[in-house]
Backbone as CSV, one residue per row, in Angstrom:
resi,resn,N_x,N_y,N_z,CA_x,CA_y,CA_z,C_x,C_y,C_z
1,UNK,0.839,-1.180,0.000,0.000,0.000,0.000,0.882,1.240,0.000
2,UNK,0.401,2.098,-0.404,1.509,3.629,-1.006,1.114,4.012,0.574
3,UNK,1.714,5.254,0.752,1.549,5.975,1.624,0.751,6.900,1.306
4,UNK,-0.263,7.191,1.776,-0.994,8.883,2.175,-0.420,9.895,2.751
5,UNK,-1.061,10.744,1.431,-0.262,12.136,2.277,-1.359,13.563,2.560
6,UNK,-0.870,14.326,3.134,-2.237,15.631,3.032,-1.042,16.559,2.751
7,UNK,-2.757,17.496,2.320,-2.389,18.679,1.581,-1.926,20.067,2.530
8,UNK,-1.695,20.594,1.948,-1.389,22.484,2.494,-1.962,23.153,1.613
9,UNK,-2.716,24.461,2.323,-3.509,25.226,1.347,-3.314,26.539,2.338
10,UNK,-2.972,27.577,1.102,-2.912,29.055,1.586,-3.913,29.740,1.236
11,UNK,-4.452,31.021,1.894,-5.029,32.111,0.942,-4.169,33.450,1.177
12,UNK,-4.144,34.017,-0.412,-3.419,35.379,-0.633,-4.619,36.309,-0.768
13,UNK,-4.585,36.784,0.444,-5.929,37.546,0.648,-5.947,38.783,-0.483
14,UNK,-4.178,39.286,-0.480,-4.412,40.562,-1.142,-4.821,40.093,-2.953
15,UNK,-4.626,39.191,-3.949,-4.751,38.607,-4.856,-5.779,37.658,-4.947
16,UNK,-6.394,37.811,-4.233,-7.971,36.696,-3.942,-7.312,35.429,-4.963
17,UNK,-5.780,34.889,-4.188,-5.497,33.189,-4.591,-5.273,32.387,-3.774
18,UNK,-5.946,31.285,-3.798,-5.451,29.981,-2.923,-4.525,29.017,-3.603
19,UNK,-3.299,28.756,-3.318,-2.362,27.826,-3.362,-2.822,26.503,-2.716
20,UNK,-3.045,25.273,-3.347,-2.489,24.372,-2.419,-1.874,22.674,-2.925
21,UNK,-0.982,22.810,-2.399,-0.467,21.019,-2.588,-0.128,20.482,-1.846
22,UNK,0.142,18.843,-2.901,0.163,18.108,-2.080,0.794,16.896,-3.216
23,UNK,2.108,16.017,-2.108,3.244,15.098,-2.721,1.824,13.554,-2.631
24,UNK,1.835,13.198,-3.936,0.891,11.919,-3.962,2.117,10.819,-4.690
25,UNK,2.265,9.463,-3.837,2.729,8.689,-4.635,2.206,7.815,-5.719
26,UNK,2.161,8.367,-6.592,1.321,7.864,-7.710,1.292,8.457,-9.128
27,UNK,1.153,7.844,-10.357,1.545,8.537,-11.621,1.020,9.769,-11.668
28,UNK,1.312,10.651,-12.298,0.622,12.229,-12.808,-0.899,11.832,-13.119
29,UNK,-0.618,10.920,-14.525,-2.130,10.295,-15.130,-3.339,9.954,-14.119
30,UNK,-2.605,9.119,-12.935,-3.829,8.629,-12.678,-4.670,10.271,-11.709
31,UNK,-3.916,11.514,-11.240,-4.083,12.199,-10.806,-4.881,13.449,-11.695
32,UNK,-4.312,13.004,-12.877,-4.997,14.300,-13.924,-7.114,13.426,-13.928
33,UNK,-6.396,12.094,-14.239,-8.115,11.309,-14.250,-8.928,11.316,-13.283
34,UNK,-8.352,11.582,-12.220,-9.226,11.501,-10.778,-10.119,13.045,-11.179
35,UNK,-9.492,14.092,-11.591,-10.241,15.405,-12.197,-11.057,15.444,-13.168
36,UNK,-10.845,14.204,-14.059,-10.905,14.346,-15.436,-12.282,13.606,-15.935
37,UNK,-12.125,12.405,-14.884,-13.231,11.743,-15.240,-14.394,11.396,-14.237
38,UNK,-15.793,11.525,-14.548,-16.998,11.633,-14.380,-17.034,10.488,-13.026
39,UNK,-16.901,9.682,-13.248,-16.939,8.226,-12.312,-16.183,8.201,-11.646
40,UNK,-14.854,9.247,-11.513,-13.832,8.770,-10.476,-14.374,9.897,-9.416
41,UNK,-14.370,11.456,-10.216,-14.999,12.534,-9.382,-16.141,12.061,-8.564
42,UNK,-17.206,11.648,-8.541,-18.206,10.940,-7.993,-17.490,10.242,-6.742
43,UNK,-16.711,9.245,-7.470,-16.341,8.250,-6.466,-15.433,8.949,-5.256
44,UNK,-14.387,9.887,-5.115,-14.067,10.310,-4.263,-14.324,11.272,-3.804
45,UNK,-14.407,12.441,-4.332,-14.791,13.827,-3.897,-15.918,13.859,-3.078
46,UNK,-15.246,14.039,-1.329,-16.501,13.859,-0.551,-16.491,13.253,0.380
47,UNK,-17.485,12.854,1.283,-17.983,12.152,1.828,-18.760,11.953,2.779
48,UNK,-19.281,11.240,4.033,-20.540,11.259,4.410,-20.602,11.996,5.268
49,UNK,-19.754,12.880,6.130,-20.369,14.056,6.765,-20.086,15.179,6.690
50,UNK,-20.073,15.242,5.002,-19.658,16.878,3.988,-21.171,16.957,3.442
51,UNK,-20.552,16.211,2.419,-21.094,16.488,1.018,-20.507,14.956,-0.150
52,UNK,-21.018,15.074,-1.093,-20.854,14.183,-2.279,-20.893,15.181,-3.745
53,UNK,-20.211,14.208,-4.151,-20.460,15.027,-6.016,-21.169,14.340,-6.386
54,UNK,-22.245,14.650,-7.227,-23.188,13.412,-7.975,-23.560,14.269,-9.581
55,UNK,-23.391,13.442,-10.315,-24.520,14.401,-11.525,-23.394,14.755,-12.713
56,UNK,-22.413,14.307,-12.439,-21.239,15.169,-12.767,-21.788,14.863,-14.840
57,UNK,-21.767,16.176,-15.330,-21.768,15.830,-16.507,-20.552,16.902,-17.556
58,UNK,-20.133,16.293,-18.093,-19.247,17.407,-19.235,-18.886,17.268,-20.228
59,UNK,-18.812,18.340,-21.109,-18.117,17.979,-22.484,-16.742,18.277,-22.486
60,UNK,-15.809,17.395,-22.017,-14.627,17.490,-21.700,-13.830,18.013,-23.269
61,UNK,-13.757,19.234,-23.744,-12.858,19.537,-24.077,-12.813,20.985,-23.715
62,UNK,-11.837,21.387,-24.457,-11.188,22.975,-24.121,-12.041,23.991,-24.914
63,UNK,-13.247,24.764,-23.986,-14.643,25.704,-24.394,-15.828,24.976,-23.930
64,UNK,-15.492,23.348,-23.362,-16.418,22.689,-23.414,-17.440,23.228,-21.927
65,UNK,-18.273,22.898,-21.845,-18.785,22.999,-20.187,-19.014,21.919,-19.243
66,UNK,-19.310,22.220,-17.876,-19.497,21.250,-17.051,-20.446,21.419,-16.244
67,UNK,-21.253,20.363,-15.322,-22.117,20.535,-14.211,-22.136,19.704,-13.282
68,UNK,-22.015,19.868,-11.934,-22.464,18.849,-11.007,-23.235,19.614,-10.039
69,UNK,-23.956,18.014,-9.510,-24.742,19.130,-7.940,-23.538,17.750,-7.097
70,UNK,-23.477,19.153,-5.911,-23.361,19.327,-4.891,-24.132,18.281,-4.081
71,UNK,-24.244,17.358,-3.430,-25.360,16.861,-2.252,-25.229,16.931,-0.920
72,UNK,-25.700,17.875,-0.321,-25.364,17.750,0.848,-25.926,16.615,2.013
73,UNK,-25.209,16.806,3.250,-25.552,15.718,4.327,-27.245,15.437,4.421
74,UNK,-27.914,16.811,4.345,-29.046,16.963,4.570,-29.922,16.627,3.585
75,UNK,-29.543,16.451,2.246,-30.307,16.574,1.089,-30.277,17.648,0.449
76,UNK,-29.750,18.708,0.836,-29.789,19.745,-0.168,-28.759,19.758,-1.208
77,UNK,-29.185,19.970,-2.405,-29.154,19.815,-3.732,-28.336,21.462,-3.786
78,UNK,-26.387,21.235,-4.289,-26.100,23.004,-4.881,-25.573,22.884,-5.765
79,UNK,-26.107,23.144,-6.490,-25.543,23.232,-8.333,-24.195,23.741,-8.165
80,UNK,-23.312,23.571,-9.668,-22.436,23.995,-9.918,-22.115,23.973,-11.212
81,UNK,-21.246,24.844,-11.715,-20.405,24.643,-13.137,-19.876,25.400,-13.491
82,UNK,-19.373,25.112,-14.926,-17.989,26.263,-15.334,-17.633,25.579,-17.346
83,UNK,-16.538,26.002,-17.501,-16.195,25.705,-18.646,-14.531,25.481,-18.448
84,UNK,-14.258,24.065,-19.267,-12.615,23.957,-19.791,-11.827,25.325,-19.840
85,UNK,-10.637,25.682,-19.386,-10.292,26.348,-20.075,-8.921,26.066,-20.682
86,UNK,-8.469,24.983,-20.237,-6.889,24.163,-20.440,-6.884,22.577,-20.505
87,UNK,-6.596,22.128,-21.047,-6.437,20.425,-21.238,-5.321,20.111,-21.029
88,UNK,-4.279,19.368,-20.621,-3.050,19.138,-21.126,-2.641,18.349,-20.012
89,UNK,-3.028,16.875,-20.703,-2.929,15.601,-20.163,-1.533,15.117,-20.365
90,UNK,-0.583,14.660,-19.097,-1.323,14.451,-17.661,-0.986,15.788,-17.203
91,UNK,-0.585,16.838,-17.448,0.133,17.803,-16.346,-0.713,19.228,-16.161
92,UNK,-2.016,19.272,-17.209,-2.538,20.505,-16.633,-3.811,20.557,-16.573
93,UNK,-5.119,20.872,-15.919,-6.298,20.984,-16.263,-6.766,22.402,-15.303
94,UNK,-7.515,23.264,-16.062,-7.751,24.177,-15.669,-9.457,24.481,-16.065
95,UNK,-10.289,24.939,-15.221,-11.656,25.389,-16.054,-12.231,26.386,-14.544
96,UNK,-13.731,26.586,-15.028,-14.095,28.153,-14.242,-15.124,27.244,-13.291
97,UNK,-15.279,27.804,-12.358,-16.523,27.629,-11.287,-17.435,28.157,-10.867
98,UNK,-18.679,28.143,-10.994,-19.420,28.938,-10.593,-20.202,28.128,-10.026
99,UNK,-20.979,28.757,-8.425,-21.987,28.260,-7.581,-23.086,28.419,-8.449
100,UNK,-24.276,27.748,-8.787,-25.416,28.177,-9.677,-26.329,28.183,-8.515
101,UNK,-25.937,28.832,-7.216,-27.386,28.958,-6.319,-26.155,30.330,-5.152
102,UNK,-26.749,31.091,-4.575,-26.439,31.804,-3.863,-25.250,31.454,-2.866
103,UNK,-24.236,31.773,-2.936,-23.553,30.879,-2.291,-23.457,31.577,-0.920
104,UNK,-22.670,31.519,0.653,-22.974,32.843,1.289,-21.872,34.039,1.243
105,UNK,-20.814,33.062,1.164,-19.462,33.725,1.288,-19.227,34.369,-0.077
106,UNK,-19.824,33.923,-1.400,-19.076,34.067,-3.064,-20.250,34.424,-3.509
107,UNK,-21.535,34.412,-3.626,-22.905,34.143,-4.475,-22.453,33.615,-5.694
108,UNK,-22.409,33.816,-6.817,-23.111,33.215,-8.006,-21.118,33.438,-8.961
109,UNK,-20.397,34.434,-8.292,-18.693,35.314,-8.727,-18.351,33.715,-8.732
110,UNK,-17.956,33.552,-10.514,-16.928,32.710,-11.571,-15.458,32.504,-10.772
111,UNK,-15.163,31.137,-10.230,-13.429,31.355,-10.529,-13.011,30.721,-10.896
112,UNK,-11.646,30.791,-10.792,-10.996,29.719,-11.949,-10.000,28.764,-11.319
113,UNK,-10.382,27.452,-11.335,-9.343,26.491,-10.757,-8.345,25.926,-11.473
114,UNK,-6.951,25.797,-11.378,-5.963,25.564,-12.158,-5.160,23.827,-11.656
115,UNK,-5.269,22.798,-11.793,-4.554,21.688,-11.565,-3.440,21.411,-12.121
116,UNK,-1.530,21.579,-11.570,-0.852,21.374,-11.988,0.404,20.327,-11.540
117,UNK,0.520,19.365,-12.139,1.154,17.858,-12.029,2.427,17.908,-12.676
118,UNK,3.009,17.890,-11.669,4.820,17.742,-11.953,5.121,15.940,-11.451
119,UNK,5.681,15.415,-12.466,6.415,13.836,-11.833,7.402,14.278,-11.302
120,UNK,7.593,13.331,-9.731,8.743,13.684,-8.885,9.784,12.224,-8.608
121,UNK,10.217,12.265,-7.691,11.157,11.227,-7.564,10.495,9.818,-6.573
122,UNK,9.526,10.709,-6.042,8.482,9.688,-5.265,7.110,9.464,-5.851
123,UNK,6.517,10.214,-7.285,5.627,10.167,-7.854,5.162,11.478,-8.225
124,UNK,4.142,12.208,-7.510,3.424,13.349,-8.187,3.174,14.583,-7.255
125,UNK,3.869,15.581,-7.652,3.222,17.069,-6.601,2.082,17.419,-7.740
126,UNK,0.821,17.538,-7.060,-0.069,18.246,-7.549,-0.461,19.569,-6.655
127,UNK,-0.360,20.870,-7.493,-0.341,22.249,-7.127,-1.915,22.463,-7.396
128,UNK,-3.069,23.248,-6.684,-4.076,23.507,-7.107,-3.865,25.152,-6.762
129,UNK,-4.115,25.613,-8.296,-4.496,27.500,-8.276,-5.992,27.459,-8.108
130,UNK,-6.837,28.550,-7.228,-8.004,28.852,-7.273,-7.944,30.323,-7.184
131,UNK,-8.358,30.973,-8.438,-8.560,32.566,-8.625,-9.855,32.837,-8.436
132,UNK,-9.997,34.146,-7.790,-10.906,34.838,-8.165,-11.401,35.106,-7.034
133,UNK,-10.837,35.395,-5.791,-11.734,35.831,-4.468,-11.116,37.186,-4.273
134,UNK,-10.580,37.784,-4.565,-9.849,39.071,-4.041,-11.590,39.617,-3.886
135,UNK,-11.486,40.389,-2.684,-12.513,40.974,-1.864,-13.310,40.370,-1.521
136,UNK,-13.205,38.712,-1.544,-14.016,37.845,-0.725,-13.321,37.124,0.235
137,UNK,-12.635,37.873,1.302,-11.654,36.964,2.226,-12.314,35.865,2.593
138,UNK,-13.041,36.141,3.674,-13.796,34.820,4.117,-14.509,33.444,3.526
139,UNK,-14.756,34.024,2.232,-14.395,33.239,1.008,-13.294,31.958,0.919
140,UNK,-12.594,33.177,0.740,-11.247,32.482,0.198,-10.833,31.439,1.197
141,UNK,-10.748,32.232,2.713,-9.915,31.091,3.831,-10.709,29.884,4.059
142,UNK,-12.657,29.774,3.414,-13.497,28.856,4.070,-12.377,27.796,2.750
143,UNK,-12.229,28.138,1.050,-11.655,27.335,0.418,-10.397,26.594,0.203
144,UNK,-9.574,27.676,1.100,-8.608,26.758,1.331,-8.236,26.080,2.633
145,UNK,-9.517,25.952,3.363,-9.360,24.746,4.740,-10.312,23.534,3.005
146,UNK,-10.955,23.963,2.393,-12.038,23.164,1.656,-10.470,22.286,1.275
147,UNK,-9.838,23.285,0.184,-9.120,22.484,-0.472,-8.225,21.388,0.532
148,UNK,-7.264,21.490,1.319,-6.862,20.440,2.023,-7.574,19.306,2.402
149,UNK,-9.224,19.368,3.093,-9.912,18.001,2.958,-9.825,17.357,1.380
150,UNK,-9.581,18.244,0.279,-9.813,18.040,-0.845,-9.048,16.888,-0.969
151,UNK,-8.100,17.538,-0.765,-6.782,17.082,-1.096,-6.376,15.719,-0.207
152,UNK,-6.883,15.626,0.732,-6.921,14.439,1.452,-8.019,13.459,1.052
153,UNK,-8.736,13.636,0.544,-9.826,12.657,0.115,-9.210,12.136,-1.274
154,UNK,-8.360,12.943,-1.978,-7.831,12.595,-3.082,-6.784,11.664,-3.014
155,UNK,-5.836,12.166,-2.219,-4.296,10.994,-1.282,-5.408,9.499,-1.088
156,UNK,-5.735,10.216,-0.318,-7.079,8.519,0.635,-7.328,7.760,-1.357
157,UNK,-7.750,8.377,-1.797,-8.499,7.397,-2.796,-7.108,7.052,-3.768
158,UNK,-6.136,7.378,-4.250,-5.025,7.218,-5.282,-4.449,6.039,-4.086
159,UNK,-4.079,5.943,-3.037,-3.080,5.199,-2.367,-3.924,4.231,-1.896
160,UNK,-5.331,3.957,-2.393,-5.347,2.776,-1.907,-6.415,1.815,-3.349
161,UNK,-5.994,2.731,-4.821,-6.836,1.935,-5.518,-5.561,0.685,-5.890
C-alpha cells in the first residue's frame, strides 16, 4: 500500500489566490483522471459528513462545459459549473466555477481552478491555483481549509486503488 499524504492550502488575501499542494505517490495520469473523469470525481470527492459530487456531466474539451450538484448531508441539492479552459494531459487541467445557487461567502462570482502535475522522484506534486476571491476573504480562507480536505480525500483514494 503507497503511503498517504495531506495537503497544504494558503489564501493570498491581497490577490484573492489559494495555493495548495500536495506530494501523492502515484503517476501524474492517474491524478490528472481523478479530475478528469466523471466516475472517479463521484467516487471520491466527498464524503458522508460533507457532502458528495453526484450528476457530474461534461463535455470534456477545451470551451467545453461542465455541471455537477453538490449533495449535501441533509439533502440539499447546490448546483455547480464552469467551462474547460486548459487540457493538457497528464500535467494541466484548468476550467471556471461557478456556484449556480447563492452561495454565502461568493454568491453566483466565476473562478478559476488551475490543476498542476509535476512527476517527482516519489511520484506526483499536484499544485491547485483557485482565482478569483480578491474581496471575498472569508471566502477564500473557508476554500482553502475546503481544499486540504480536498486534497486528502484525493491521497485517501489514489493510495489505496
Amino acid at each position: 500500500m503507497k503511503n498517504q499524504q495531506t495537503g497544504k492550502a494558503v489564501a493570498d488575501i491581497e490577490t484573492g489566490t489559494i495555493l495548495a499542494t500536495i506530494d501523492i505517490d502515484t503517476k501524474p495520469e492517474l491524478i490528472f483522471n481523478a479530475f478528469a473523469n466523471a466516475k472517479e470525481i463521484e467516487h471520491w470527492w466527498g464524503s458522508e459528513d460533507t457532502y458528495r459530487m453526484a450528476q457530474w456531466k461534461d463535455n470534456f474539451q477545451v470551451g467545453g462545459d461542465y455541471s455537477v450538484v453538490v449533495l449535501m448531508t441533509d439533502g440539499t441539492e447546490r448546483p455547480a459549473s464552469g467551462i474547460f479552459m486548459e487540457i493538457d494531459f497528464p500535467t494541466k487541467l484548468s476550467y471556471t466555477r461557478r456556484y449556480d445557487w447563492d452561495f454565502p461567502l461568493l454568491g453566483s462570482k466565476p473562478t478559476t481552478i488551475t490543476y498542476n502535475i509535476k512527476e517527482t522522484e516519489s511520484g506526483s506534486r499536484l499544485t491547485v491555483r483557485h482565482e478569483g476571491f480578491k474581496g471575498f476573504e472569508a471566502a477564500a480562507n473557508q476554500h482553502a481549509e475546503h481544499w486540504e480536505r480536498v486534497l486528502g480525500w484525493l491521497s485517501k483514494y489514489l493510495t489505496t486503488k
